[in-house]
KETOR-959379 format. One line per field, with one value per residue (C-alpha): x, z negated, y. Coordinates in steps of 0.2 Angstrom, whole numbers, always signed. Example, Ala and Ser with C-alpha at 12.3 -4.5 7.8 and 13.67 -1.06 7.14 Angstrom:
REM residues 2
X	(+62; +68)
Z	(-39; -36)
Y	(-22; -5)
***
This chain:
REM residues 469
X	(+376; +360; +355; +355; +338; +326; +330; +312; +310; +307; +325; +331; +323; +331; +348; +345; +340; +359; +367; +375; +365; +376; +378; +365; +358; +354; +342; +340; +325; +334; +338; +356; +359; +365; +380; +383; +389; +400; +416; +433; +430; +414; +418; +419; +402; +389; +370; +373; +359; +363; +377; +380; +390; +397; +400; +412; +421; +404; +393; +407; +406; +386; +385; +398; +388; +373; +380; +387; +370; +361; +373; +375; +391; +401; +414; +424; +427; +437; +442; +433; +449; +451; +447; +443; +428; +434; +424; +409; +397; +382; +366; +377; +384; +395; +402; +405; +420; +417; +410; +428; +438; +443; +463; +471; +492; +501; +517; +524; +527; +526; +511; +497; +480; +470; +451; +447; +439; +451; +458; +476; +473; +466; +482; +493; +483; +482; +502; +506; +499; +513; +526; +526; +522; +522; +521; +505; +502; +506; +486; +479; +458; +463; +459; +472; +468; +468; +484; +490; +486; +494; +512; +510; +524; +527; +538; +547; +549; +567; +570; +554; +551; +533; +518; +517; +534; +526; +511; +512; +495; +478; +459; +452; +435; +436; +424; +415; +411; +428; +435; +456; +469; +482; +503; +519; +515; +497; +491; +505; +502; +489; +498; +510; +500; +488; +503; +504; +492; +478; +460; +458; +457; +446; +441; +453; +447; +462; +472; +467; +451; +448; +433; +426; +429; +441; +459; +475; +491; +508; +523; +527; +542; +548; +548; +551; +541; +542; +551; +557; +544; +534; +529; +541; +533; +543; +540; +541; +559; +568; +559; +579; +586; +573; +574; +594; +592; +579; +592; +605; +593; +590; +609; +612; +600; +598; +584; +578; +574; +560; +553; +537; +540; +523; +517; +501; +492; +493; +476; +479; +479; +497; +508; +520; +533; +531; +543; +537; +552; +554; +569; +566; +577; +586; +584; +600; +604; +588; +596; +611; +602; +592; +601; +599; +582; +582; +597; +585; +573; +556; +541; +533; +538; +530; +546; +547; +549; +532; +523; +525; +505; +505; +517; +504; +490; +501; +494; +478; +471; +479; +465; +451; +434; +425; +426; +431; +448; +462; +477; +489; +508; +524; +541; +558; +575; +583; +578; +582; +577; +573; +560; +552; +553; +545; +531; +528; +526; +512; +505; +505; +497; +482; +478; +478; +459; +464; +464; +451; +445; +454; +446; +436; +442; +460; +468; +466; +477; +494; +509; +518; +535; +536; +558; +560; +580; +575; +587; +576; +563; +576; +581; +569; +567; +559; +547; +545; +527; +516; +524; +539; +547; +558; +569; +578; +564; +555; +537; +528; +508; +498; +482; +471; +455; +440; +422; +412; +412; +411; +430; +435; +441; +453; +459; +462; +473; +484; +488; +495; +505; +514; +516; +525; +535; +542; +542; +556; +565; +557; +551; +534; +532; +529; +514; +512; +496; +490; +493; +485; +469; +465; +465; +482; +486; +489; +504; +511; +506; +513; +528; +539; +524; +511; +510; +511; +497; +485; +487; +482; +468; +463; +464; +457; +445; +442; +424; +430; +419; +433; +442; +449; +468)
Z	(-409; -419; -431; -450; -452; -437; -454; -457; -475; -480; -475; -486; -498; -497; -494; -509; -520; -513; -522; -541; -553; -554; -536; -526; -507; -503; -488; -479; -487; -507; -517; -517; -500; -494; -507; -503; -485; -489; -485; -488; -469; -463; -447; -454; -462; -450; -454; -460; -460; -478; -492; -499; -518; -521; -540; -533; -520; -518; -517; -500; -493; -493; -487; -471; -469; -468; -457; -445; -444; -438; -427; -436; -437; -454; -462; -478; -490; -504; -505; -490; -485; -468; -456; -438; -449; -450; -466; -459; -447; -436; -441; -446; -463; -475; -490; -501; -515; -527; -543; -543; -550; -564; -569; -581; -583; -589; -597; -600; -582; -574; -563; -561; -558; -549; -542; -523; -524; -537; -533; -536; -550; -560; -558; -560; -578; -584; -578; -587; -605; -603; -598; -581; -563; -544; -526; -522; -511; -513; -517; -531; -524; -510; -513; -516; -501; -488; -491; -496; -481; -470; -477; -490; -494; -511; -523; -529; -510; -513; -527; -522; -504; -496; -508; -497; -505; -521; -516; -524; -521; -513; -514; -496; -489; -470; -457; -460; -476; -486; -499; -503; -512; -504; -506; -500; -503; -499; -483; -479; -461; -466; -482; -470; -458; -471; -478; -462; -450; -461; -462; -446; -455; -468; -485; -497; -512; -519; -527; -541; -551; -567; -577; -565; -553; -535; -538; -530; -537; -538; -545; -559; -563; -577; -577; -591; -601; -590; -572; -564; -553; -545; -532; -524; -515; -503; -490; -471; -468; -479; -466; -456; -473; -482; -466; -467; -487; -483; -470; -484; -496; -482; -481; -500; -499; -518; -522; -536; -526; -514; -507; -501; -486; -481; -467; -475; -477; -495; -504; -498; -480; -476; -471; -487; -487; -499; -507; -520; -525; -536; -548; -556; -572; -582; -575; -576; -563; -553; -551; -545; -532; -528; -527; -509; -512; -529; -522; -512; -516; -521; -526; -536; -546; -556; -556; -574; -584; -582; -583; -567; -566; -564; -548; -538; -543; -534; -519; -522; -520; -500; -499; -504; -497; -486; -470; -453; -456; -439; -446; -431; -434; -428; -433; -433; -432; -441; -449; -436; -439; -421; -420; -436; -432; -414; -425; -436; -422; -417; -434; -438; -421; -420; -437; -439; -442; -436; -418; -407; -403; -416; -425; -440; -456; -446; -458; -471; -458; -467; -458; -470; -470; -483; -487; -493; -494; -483; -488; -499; -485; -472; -484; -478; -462; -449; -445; -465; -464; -451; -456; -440; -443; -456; -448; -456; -447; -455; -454; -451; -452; -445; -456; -444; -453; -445; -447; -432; -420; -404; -408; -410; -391; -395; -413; -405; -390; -403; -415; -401; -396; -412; -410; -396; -403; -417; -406; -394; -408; -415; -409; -398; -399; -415; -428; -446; -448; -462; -452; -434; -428; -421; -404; -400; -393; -408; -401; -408; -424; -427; -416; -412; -423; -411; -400; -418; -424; -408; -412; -431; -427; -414; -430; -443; -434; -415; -414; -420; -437; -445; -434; -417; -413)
Y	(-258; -254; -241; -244; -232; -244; -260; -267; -264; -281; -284; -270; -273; -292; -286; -273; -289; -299; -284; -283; -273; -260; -257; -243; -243; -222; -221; -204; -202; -206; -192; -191; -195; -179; -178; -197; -192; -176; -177; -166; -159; -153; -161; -177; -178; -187; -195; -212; -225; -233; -228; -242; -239; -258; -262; -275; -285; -297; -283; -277; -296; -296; -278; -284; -299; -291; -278; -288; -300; -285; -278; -263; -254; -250; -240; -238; -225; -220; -202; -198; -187; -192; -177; -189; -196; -214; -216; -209; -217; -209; -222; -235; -243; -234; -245; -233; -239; -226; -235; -246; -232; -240; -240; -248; -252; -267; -256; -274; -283; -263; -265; -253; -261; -249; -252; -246; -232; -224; -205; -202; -192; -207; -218; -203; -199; -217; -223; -210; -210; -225; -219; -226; -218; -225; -218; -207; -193; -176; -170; -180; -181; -192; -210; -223; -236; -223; -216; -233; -243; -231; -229; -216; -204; -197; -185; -202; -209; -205; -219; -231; -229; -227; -231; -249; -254; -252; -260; -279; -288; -282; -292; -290; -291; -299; -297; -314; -307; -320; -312; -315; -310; -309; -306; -310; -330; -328; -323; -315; -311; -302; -293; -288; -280; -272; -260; -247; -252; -243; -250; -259; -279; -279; -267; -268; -267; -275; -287; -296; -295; -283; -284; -292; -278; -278; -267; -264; -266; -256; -259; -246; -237; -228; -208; -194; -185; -171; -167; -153; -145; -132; -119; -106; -92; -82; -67; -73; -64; -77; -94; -96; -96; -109; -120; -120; -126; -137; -146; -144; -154; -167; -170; -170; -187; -184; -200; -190; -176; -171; -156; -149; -135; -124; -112; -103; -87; -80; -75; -57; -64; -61; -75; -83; -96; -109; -122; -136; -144; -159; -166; -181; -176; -164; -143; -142; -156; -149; -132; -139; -148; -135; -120; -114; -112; -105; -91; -83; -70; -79; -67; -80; -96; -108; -117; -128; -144; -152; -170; -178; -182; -161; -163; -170; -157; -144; -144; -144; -127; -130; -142; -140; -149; -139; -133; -140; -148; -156; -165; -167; -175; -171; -174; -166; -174; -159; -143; -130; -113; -107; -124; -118; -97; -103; -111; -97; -85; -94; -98; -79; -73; -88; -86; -68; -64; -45; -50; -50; -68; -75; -91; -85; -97; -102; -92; -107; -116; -123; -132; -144; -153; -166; -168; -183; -195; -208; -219; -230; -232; -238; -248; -262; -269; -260; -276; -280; -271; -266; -248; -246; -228; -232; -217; -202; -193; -178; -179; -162; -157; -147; -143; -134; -126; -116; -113; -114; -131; -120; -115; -136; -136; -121; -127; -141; -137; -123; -140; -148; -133; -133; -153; -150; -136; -147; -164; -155; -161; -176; -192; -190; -208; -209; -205; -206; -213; -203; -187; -192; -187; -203; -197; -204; -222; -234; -240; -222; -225; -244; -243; -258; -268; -265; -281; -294; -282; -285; -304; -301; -291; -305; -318; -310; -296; -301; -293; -276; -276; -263; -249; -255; -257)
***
């Protein structure tokens, strides 16, 4: 492959010319550049050749076409959130989506249009001066596509399934530079494998046209003024009983309900507990639902009737950019307190900055378990997206966070310790897109789907523009 910085200008400067108005080429030599590549890791940011920041779905099929003319490879990004650096590129091509932020909500037919390079917090704000909310992650400054295109699990996963069940039409950019949109009726090999197979067909910069600019699409549902939410924190002594309620709450199956369940360091660096329970309804009910965690002795709650946009800002402060950042999957058939109590214990001692050799910064490390009802996600077939593990499954991450790249070899080998600690009772065949590093096989991460993928990517990506199967 060649290097995006050895272009001869005159063939910039005739590219630059092929572009909208609107959109903006960053050189390393442009002012800007070096906040063009930041990224929420450290370890993700790498020297790209050209930042390309498209105003629309014909400023991404020029940019491909001109990429893949010259042999140069490209990337995506949207939130820049992912921490194996897959919308980053060393000397190549990045297309950066984050002039298509635009939101806007049809209250009417239910939809939520969104554009490309819109963060969470964008269509949480807008659906919700409607009334009206759909699936989204749990941190409301990732990007839409990115958590979208690999499944995406949410606080209303309980009534609506994954955010790809809610995810109605997409506008794609192909590798020839073609530009679609595509649905159940149209294209829909490619819809289907698009919704859990993540960015490895095209740049989605979705479905339909607004203002003349490339969106995606969600269904919409209807949601209170305010739900019941918050953050619980407890000390470390109460982990067997939390896990116990959590497994409680996982049997209940309440599709109103979810649960956020965390392994962290406090900000007086001692190790906490915390629970961000969700209640789509009354307190009253949410209590009810709730009361095996809310019977133990917390030392902190925000607990309280709030707008659901709020929900998703929660977690935030657990992830902020900066820093050199793992995400490593696992998964747990049941909450078991000696899986988790074997987990803290190891937790407590590699992140503890008190002993000699530990990892300076692995104190900002956080294990979370995301409980969710399943049954709306089982609900569809397992081969009815290129998403497989529609399972009762519980999907558990490890956030690894450090300073310096000389410790990356022993961050790395502690994350897969705890994977296999909670994969003794989980399912090691199988990774949740969004979580994994990329260093596992990516039959792990489609599943059963894998083999019908391989044949798509063949169709519609044979030369490997976009991300390799």
């Amino acid at each position: 492959m060649n290097n995006a910085n050895d272009i001869p200008t005159a063939a910039l400067e005739a590219f630059k010319e092929s572009l909208s108005l609107q959109a903006k080429v960053i050189t390393h030599a442009d002012p800007g550049y070096e906040e063009s590549i930041v990224r929420w890791a450290d370890n993700a940011i790498k020297p790209a050749g050209l930042v390309v920041q498209v105003a629309s779905a014909q400023d991404v099929s020029e940019t491909i076409k001109f990429a893949v003319a010259r042999h140069i490879p490209l990337v995506v990004k949207c939130g820049g959130h992912s921490t194996n650096g897959h919308s980053s590129t060393d000397g190549g091509i990045v297309i950066d989506l984050h002039q298509l932020r635009n939101v806007a909500v049809d209250a009417e037919r239910k939809l939520i249009v969104s554009g490309g390079g819109a963060l969470w917090r964008d269509v949480d704000a807008a659906a919700a001066e409607k009334g009206l909310a759909t699936v989204g992650g749990t941190v409301n400054h990732t990007g839409v596509g990115g958590l979208t295109l690999g499944g995406g699990y949410g606080f209303l996963s309980g009534q609506y399934g994954l955010a790809i069940d809610n995810f109605v039409e997409a506008e794609i950019v192909l590798a020839d530079g073609s530009i679609h949109t595509i649905d159940e009726n149209r294209m829909p090999d490619l819809f289907w494998a698009i919704r859990g197979a993540g960015n490895k067909f095209g740049c989605v910069t979705k479905v339909r046209l607004l203002a003349g600019r490339a969106v995606f699409t969600y269904k919409a549902h209807d949601i209170p003024d305010k739900v019941w939410g918050g953050m619980l924190i407890y000390p470390p002594n109460q982990l067997d009983a939390l896990v116990e309620a959590s497994e409680e709450l996982m049997q209940k199956s309440h599709p109103k309900s979810a649960c956020l369940l965390g392994i962290a360091r406090g900000p007086d660096g001692n190790p906490i507990i915390i629970a961000a329970p969700f209640y789509q309804g009354p307190e009253s009910e949410a209590q009810a639902v709730f009361s095996g965690f809310l019977s133990l002795p917390y030392v902190v709650s925000t607990v309280q009737m709030r707008p659901y946009s709020d929900m998703n800002g929660l977690s935030n402060d657990a992830a902020p950019f900066g820093g050199r950042k793992m995400s490593t999957d696992a998964n747990v058939r049941h909450m078991r307190p000696a899986t988790f109590r074997e987990a803290f214990n190891s937790f407590v001692q590699f992140t503890d900055p008190a002993i000699e050799g530990s990892v300076p910064g692995a104190s900002k490390s956080v294990i979370l378990v995301l409980l969710v009802p399943t049954a709306a996600i089982e609900a569809r077939p397992k081969d009815s997206t290129a998403f497989a593990f529609r399972d009762p499954l519980i999907d558990v991450a490890v956030m690894s966070v450090w300073k310096d790249p000389k410790d990356d070899a022993k961050i790395s080998e502690w994350a897969r310790s705890l994977q296999k600690i909670f994969m003794k009772d989980g399912n090691p065949n199988r990774m949740y897109y969004n979580h994994s590093d990329g260093s596992e096989d990516s039959a792990k991460e489609v599943g059963s789907n894998y083999e019908r993928l391989r044949e798509l990517k063949a169709k519609y990506d044979s030369h490997d523009v976009f991300r390799s199967l």
